[in-house]
N, C-alpha and C positions, 0 to 999 in steps of 0.2 A: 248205500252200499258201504258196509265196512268190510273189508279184508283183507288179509296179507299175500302179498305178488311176491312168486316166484320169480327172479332171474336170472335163474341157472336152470339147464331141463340136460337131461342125458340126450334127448334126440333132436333138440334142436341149435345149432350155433346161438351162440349169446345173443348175438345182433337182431337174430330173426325173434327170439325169445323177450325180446324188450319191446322190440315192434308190436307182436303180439298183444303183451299187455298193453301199451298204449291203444289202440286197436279196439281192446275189450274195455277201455274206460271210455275213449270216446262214439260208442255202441250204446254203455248205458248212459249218459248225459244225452244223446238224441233220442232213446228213449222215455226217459223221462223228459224233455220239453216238448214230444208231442202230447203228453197227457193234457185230458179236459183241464181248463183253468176256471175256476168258480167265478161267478160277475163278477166279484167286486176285483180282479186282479186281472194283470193286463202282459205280466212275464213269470218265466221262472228263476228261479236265484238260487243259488246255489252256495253251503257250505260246504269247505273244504279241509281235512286234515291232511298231514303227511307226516311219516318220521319212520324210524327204522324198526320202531315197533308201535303199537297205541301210547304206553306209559311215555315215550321220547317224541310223541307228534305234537305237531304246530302246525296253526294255521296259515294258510295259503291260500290267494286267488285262484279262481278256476286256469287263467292261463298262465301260470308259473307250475300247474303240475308235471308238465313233460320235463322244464328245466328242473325241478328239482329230480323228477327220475335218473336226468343224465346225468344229475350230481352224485346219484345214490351207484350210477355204474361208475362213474368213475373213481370213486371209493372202496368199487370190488365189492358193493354189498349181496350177499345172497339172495335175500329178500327187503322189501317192503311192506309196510301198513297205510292203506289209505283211506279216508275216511268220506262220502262224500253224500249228504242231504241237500236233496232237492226240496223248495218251500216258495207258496205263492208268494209274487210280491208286485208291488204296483210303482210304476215309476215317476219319480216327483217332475212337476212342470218344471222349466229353468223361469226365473224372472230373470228379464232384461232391464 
C-alpha cells in the first residue's frame, strides 16, 4: 500500500476522520497476514514508511504508525503519505 490520507473530509468531524484512516490501515495489514505463506516462511513482516509526503517519509515500525498519525494531527496536517509492504519472513530461533 502506498498512499496519501486524508485528514480533513467536509462530512465528517476530524476525529471520526482519523479513526477512519486508522480503521483502513489496520483492514489492510489483517488482510494481508491472512495471505497464503510459501513453506519456507513461517510470518509476515512488514515495511513501513511515513511522512507528510513520500519525498519527506521515514521509516517506521509497524506499531509506531498510529503514534506518528497522532503526531501528524497534532501538527494540523491536512494529509499523509504512507507507505506499507508486506514480505515473507521466517523468524530466527533465540539461543539460550
Amino acid at each position: 500500500m502506498k498512499k496519501n490520507f486524508q485528514l480533513t473530509d467536509t462530512k465528517l468531524a476530524p476525529a471520526r476522520q482519523v479513526d477512519a484512516v486508522k480503521h483502513e490501515i489496520k483492514k489492510y495489514i489483517a488482510r494481508e497476514r491472512r495471505k497464503k505463506l510459501s513453506e519456507d516462511f513461517d510470518h509476515w513482516d512488514f515495511d513501513c514508511k511515513i511522512g507528510e509526503d513520500s519525498s519527506k517519509s521515514h521509516e517506521v515500525s509497524l506499531s509506531d504508525i498510529n503514534k506518528s498519525i497522532d503526531e501528524f494531527v497534532a501538527k494540523d496536517l491536512k494529509s499523509f503519505y504512507l507507505e506499507i509492504l508486506a514480505k515473507q519472513a521466517r523468524r530466527l530461533k533465540k539461543s539460550l
